[in-house]
N, C-alpha and C positions, 0 to 999 in steps of 0.2 A: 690649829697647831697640833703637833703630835711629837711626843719626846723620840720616836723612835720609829723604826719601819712597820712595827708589829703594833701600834697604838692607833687605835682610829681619833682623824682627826676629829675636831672639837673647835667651839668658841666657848668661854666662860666669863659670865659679866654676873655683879650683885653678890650679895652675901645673905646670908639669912640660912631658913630651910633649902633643901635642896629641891631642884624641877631639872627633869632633864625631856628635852624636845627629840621626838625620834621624827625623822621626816616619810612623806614615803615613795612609793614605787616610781625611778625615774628623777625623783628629786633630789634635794641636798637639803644639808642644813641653812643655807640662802634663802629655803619656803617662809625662813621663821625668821626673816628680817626685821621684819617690823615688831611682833613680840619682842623677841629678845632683848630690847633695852627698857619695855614697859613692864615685863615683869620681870627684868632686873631689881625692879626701884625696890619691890619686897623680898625676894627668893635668890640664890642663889640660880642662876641659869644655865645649865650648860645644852647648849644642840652641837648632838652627831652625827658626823657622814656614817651610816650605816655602809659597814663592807662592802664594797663596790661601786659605791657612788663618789659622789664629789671631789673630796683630796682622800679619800678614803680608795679611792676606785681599783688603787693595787691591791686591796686587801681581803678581797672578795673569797670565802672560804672556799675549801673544798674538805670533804663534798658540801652544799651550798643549801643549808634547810633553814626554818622560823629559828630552830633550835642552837645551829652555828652562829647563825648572826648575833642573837640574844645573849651565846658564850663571848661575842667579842665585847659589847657593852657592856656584860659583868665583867670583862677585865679592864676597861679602862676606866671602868665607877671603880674597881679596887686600887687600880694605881692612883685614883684621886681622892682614895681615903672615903668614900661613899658609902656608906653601908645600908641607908635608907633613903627614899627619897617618892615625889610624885611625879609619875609616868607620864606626860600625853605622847599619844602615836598616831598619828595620820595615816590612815587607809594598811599599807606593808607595816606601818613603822608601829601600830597595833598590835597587828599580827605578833611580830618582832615583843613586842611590850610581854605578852599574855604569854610567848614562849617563855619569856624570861620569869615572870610569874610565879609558872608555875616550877618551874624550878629551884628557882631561887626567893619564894613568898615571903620572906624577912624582909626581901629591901626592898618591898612597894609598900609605902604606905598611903597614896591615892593612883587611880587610874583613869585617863581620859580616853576616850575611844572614836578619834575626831573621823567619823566616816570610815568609821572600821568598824569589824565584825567582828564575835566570839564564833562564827558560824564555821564550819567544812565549804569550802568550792561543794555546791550542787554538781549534778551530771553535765549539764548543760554547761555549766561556765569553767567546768574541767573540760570539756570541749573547745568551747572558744578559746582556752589556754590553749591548747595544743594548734590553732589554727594561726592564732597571735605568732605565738614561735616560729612556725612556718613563714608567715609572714617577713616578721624581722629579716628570719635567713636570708630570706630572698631578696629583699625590696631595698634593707641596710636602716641604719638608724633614724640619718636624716629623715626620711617616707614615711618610716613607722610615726616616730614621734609627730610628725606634722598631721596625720592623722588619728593618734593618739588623744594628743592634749585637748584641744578645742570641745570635745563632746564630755570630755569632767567638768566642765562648766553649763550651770542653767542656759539653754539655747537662748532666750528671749534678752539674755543681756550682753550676747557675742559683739554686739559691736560696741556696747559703752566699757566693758572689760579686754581690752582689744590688747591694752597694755600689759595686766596682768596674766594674757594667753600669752603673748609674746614673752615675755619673763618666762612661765613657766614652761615654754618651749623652747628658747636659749638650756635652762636647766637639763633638759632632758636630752637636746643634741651633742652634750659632754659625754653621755651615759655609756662607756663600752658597751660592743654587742655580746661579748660574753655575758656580761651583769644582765641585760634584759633577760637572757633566753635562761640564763642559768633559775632567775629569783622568780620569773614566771612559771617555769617549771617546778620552784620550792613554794608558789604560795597554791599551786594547785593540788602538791603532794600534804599542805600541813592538815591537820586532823583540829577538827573542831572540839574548841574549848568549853563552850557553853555550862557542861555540868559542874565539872570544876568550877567554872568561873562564881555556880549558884550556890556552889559552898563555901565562898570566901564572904569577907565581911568589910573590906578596906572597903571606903570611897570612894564611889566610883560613876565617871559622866560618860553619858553619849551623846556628842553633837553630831546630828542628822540633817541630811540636806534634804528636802520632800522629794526635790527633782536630780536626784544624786540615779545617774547612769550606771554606774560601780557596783556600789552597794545599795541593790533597791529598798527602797522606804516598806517596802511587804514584808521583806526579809528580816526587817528589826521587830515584827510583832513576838514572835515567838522567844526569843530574845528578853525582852521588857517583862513578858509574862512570868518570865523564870526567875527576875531578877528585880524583885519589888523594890530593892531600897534604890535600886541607880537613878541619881537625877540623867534629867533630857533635857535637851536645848535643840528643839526641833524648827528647822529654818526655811520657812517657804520660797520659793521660786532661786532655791539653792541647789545646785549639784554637789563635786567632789570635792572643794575646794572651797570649803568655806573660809580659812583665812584671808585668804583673797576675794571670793566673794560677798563676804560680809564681817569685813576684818572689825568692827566697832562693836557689833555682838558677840563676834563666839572671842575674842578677848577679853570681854567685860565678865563672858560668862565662865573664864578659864581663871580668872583672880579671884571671882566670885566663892568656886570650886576649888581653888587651892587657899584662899585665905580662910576658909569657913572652919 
């Protein structure tokens, strides 16, 4: 629901402390079906279509950076009276968390980092950004996403998760070709959080998938070393998508982390 044209939409179920669900690249707040009403039973929940996605998808900033998106969610946590609360972000919706962060550090009081990174795009995957985009342009959504989705999931369980690709590829054949190219191009441009990140002291998880495509499992050592107090919830024969991959852990492990 959204009060108004300029409001990203939202579901909100439960009462208590506040969580709010960022989803990420391509997706909606649909990724977080199945959460949403189990950690309702303690928290207050709300999942947002981040700007350009889902019922959100007219809302898509310009210019289009971690930093716009994250001003739209700090206004709709203020039109709902939110002034603190516990972050998780998937992959973008991370990114998206940590701009917000560090801007606005008062209203995080936990942060989840489900297959996301404090990290900069490397040279190399600033490359592939630029080659992805090209792609889109040319090929169109349908294409991209059909070859998109299926490789964020661990290879070795592509046909018993058949359902869960197919879902998360519905999601992503909604997605404007603006939003792809435009938030592709803004998660290649964002600048790496890391040192900030090592001077904060909120609570803070990373669920890591070992066979996560995205964000390689190498890429989280330097990370971890900076960051001695973050718990980990590292998931073998996981890729990007651990809710869907292994919905019964990393939810046990996201109540775990926000009721502690």
């Amino acid at each position: 629901m959204a009060k108004d044209m300029q409001s990203l939409a939202y579901i909100e179920q439960g009462t208590g402390k506040n969580v709010v669900l960022l989803h990420g690249f391509c997706e909606s707040k649909e990724i977080w079906k199945d959460f949403l009403p189990e950690l309702a039973k303690n928290f207050r929940t709300i999942a947002v279509d981040i700007g350009g996605f889902g019922e959100s998808a007219n809302l898509l900033p310009q210019p289009c950076t971690m930093e716009t998106l994250a001003e739209q969610v700090f206004a709709l946590l203020k039109e709902l009276q939110i002034s603190q609360a516990a972050f998780v972000g998937h992959s973008m919706g991370g990114y998206v968390a940590l701009a917000l962060a560090e801007k606005h550090p008062e209203i995080i009081e936990k942060l989840c980092l489900f297959h996301s990174t404090a990290l900069a795009d490397s040279p190399e995957k600033k490359e592939n950004r630029n080659k992805v985009i090209d792609f889109v342009q040319k090929a169109g959504v349908e294409t991209f996403i059909s070859n998109f989705v299926k490789p964020l999931f661990y290879e070795g369980r592509w046909q018993e998760l058949k359902s869960e690709i197919d879902f998360l590829e519905n999601i992503g054949k909604k997605t404007p070709l603006l939003t792809i190219v435009s938030i592709l191009a803004a998660m290649r441009d964002r600048p790496s959080r890391l040192e900030w990140l090592a001077q904060t002291n909120f609570p803070l998880l990373y669920i890591i998938g070992k066979e996560d495509t995205a964000v390689l499992w190498e890429s989280y050592q330097e990370q971890l070393r900076k960051l001695p107090h973050a718990q980990t919830l590292i998931l073998e024969q996981t890729g990007h998508v651990g809710m869907l991959e292994k919905p019964q852990e990393t939810l046990q492990a996201l109540k775990n982390f926000l009721i502690s």
